[in-house]
PASEMAR-271758 format. One record per residue (C-alpha): residue number from 1; z, x, y. Coordinates in nm, 4 decimals. Example, Ala and Ser with C-alpha at 12.3 -4.5 7.8 and 13.67 -1.06 7.14 Angstrom:
BEGIN
<1,<0.7800,1.2300,-0.4500>>
<2,<0.7140,1.3670,-0.1060>>
END
This chain:
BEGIN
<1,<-0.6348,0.6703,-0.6892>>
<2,<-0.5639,0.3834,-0.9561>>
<3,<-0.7116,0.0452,-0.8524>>
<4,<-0.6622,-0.3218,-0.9951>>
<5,<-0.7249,-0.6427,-0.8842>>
<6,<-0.5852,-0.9433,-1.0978>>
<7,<-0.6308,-1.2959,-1.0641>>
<8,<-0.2788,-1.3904,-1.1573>>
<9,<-0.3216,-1.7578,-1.1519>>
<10,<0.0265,-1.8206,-0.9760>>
<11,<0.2268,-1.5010,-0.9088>>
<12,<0.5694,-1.6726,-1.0370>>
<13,<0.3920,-1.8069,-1.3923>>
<14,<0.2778,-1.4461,-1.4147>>
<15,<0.5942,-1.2878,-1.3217>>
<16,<0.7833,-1.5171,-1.6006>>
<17,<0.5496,-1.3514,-1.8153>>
<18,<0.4443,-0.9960,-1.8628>>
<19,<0.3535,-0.8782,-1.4911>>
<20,<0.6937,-0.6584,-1.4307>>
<21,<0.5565,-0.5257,-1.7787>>
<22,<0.2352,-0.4592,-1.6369>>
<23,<0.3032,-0.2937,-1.3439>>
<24,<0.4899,-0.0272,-1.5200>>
<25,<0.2762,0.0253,-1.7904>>
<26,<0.0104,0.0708,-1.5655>>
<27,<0.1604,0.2407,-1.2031>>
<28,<-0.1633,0.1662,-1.0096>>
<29,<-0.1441,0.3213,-0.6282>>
<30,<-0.2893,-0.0418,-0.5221>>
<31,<-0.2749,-0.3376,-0.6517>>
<32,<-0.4407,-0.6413,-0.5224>>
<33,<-0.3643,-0.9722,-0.6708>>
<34,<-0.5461,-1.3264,-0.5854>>
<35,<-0.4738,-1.6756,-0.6420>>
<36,<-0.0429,-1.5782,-0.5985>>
<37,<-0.0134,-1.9720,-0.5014>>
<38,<0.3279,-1.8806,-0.2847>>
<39,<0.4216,-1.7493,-0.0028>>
<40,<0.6410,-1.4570,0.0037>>
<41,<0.9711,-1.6263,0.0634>>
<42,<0.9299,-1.8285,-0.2575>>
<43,<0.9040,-1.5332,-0.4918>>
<44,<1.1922,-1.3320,-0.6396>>
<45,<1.2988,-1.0044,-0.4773>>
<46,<1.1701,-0.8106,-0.7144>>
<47,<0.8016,-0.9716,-0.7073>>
<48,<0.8050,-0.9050,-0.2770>>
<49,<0.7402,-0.5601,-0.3420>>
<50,<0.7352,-0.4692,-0.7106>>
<51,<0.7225,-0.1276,-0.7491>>
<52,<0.5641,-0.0443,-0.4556>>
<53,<0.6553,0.0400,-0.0447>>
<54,<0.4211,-0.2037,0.1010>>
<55,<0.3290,-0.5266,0.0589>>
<56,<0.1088,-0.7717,0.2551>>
<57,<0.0772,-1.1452,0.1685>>
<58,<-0.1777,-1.3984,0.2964>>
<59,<-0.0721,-1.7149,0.1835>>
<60,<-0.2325,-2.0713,0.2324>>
<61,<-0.0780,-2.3142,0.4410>>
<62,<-0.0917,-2.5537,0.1397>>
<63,<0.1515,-2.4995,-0.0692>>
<64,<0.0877,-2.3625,-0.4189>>
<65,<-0.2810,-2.2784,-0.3112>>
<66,<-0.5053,-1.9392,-0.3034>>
<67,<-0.3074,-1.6744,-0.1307>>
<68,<-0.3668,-1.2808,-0.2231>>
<69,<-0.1495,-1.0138,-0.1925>>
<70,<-0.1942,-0.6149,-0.1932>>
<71,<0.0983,-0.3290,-0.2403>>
<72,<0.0369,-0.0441,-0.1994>>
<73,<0.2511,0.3315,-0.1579>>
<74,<0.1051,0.4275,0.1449>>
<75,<0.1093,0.2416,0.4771>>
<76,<-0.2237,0.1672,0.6398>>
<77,<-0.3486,0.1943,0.9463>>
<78,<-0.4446,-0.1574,0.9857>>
<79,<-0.4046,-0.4657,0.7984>>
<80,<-0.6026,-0.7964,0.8609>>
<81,<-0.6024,-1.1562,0.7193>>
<82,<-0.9914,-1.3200,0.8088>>
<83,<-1.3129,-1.1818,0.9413>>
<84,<-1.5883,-1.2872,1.1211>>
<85,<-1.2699,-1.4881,1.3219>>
<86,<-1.2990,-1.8152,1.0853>>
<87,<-0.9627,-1.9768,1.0916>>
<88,<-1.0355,-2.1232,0.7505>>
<89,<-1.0295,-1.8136,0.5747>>
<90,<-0.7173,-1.7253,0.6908>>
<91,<-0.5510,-2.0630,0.6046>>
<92,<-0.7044,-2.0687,0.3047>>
<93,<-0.5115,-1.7109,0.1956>>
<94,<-0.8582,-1.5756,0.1145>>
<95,<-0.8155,-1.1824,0.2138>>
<96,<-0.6259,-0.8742,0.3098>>
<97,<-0.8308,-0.6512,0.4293>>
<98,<-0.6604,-0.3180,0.4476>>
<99,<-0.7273,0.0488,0.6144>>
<100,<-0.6435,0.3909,0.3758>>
<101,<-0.7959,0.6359,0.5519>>
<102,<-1.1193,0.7295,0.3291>>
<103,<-1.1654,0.3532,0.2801>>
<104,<-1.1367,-0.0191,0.4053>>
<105,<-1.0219,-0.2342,0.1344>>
<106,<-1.0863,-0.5694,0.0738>>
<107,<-0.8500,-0.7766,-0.1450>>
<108,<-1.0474,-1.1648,-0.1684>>
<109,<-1.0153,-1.4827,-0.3524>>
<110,<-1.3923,-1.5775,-0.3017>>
<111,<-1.3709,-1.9865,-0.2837>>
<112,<-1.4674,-2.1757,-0.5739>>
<113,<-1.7700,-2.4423,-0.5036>>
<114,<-1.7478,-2.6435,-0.8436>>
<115,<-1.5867,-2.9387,-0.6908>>
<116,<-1.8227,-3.0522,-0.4426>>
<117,<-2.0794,-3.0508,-0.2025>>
<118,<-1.8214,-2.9310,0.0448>>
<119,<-1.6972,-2.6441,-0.1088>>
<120,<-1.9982,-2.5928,-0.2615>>
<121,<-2.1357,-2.4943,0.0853>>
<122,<-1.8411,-2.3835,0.1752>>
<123,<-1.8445,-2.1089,-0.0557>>
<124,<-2.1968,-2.0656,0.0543>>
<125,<-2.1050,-2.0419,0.3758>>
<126,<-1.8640,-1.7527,0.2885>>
<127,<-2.0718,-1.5145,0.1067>>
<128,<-2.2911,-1.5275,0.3921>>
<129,<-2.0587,-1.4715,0.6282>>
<130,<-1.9073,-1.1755,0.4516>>
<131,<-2.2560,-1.0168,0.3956>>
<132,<-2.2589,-1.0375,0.7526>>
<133,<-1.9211,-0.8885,0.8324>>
<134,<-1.9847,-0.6096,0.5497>>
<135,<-2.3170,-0.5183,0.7009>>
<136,<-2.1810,-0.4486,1.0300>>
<137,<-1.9200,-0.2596,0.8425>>
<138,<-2.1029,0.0192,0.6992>>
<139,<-2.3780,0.0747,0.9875>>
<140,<-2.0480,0.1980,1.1188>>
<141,<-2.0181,0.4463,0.8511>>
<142,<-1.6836,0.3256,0.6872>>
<143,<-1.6733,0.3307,0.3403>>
<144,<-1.5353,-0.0313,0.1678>>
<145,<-1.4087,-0.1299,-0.1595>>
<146,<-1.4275,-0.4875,-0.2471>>
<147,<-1.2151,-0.6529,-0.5234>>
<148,<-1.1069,-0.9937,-0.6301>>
<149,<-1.1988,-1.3221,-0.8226>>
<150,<-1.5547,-1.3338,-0.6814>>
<151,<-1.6539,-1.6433,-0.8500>>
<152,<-1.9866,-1.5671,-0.8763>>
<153,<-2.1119,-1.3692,-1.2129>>
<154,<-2.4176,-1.1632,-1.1518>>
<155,<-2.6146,-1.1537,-1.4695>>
<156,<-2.6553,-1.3231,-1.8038>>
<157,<-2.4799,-1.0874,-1.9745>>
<158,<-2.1774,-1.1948,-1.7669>>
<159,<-2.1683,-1.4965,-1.8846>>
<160,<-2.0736,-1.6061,-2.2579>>
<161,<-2.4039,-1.9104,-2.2078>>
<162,<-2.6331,-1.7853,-1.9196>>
<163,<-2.8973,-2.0707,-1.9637>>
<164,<-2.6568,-2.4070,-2.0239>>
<165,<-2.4043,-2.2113,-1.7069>>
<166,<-2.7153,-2.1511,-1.4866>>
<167,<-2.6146,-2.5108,-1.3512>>
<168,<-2.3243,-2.4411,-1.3074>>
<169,<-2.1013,-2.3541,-0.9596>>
<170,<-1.9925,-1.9201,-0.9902>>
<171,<-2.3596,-1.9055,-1.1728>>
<172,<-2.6216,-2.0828,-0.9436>>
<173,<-2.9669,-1.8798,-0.8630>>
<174,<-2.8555,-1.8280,-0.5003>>
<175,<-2.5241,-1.7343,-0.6021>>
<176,<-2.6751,-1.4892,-0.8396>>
<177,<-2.8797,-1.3876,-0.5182>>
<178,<-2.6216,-1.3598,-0.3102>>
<179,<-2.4867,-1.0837,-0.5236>>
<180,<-2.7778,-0.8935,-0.5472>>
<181,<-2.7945,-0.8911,-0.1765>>
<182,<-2.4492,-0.7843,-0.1413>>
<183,<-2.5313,-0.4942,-0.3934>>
<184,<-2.8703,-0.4158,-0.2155>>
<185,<-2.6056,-0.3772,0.1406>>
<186,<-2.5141,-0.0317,-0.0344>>
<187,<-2.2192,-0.1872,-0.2889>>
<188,<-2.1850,-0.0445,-0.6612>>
<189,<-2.0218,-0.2482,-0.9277>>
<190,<-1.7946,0.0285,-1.1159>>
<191,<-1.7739,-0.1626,-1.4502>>
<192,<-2.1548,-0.1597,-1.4642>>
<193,<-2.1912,0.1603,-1.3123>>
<194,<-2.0448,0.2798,-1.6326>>
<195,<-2.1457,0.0267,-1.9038>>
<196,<-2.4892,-0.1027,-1.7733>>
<197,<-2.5761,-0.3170,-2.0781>>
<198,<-2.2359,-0.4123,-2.2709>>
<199,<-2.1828,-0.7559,-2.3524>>
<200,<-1.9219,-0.9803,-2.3989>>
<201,<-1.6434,-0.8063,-2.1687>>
<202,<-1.5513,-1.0746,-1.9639>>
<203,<-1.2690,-1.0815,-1.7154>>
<204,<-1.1995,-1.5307,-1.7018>>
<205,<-1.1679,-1.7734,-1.9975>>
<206,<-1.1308,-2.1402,-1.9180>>
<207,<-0.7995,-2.2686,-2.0602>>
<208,<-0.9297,-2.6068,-2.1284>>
<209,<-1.1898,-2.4969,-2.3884>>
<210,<-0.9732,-2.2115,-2.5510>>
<211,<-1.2204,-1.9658,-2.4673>>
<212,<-1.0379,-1.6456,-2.5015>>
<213,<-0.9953,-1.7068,-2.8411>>
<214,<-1.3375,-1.7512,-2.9170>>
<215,<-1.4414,-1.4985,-2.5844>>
<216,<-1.6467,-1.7745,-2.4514>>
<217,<-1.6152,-1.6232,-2.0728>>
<218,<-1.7059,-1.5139,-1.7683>>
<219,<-1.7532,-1.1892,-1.5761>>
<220,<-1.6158,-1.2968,-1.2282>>
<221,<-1.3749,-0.9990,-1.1133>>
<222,<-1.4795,-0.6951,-0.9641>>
<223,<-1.3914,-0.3724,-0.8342>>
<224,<-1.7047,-0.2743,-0.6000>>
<225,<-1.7088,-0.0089,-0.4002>>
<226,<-1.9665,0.1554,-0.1164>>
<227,<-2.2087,0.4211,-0.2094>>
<228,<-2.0131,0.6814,0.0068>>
<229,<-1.7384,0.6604,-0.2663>>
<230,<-1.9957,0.6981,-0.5670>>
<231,<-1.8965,1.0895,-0.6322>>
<232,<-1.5491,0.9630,-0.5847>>
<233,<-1.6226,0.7691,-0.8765>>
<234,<-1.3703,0.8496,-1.2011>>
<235,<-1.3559,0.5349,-1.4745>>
<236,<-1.3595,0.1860,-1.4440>>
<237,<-1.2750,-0.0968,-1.6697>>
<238,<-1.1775,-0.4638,-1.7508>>
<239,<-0.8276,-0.4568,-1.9025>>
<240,<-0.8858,-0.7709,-2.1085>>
<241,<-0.6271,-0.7089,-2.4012>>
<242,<-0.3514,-0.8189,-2.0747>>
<243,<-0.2452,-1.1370,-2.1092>>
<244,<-0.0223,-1.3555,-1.8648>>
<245,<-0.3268,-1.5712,-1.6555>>
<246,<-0.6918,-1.7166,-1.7504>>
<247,<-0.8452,-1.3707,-1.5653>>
<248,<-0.7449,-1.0684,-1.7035>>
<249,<-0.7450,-0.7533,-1.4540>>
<250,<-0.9673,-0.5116,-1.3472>>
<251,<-0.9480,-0.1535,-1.2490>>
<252,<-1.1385,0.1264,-1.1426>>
<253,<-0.9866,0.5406,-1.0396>>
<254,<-1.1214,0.7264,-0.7410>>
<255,<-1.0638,1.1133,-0.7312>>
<256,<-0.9988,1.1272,-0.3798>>
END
């Protein structure tokens, strides 16, 4: 099972770009997007489902805003838009979380804290929160994959300037500890599972500064996924040759 998660930075910028292109180059069985910035009725026909049979949508109620969106072959069992029952995070367009049977899947667009105290403890707020939920998950015994624009990068070799960025929000100390908490909850982060010390693979550039050309990035997207899955484990990667938003994708394959 072929897995990527792409911050598309506007679904319909993307789609006037290469992400028809994408999709069948690539034929993943999911694929979980984040920041779409539309609801469903706004997109073309084609982008509603793509290639696939299912599609689910959270979209902000502000228009042009967050949203995510996963398609998918199969049907799941379940879908759901929040957790933990905050209303925010379902206006916001922040998940899909989505049941397949040998896993829960989490599609989220992790809020970004860099223009405030608000959202800075907002964000805060949120990975504490979903700690929480995720916790609760796996006592259960459910196996979970988490993917998205995390916004947080986890070590310096994730970022293109760890000491000048350490002040910086998606690269604080807590949000750096926050990460290895979520790890220590029994999470494994597939690209590093497989490529524990390569450096400069990033997966966001900021547009402002030009920094894909000079690969002055960040590390931000993931593909994690719960111990339980480990032997399920095939490849993993960061696809960042595609082109078409500021974040590149992501992927990882389970055997299952």
């Amino acid at each position: 099972m072929k897995i990527i998660s792409w911050n598309v930075n506007g679904i319909r910028a993307c789609y006037k770009k290469n992400l028809m292109d994408f999709v069948r180059s690539e034929q993943p069985d999911i694929l979980c997007l984040q920041e779409t910035k539309a609801h469903i009725d706004q997109v073309e026909d084609e982008v509603r489902k793509m290639t696939w049979e299912h599609s689910y949508w959270s979209s902000a109620k502000r228009k042009g805003y967050s949203g995510v969106a996963t398609f998918t072959h199969s049907e799941p069992a379940s879908v759901q838009f929040h957790f933990n029952d905050v209303p925010e995070y379902e206006s916001e367009g922040r998940i899909v979380m989505s049941d397949h049977g040998a896993f829960d899947l989490y599609n989220i667009y992790f809020p970004n804290g860099g223009s405030g105290i608000e959202r800075h403890n907002f964000k805060q707020q949120f990975l504490k929160d979903l700690n929480a939920h995720l916790k609760v998950k796996l006592a259960t015994g459910r196996q979970v994959v988490v993917v998205g624009d995390y916004n947080v990068a986890h070590e310096g070799i994730d970022v293109h300037d760890p000491i000048r960025l350490s002040k910086e929000s998606g690269f604080l100390p807590e949000e750096r500890a926050w990460f290895d908490s979520f790890l220590d909850l029994g999470f494994i982060d597939t690209f590093r599972y497989f490529k524990p010390t390569e450096a400069k693979r990033y997966s966001w550039w900021d547009m402002r500064t030009y920094g894909r050309i000079s690969n002055r990035g960040w590390r931000i997207d993931y593909v994690c996924i719960s111990k339980g899955l480990e032997k399920y484990l095939a490849s993993a990667d960061i696809l960042d040759q595609v082109e078409g938003s500021d974040h590149c994708p992501v992927v990882a394959t389970l055997d299952l």
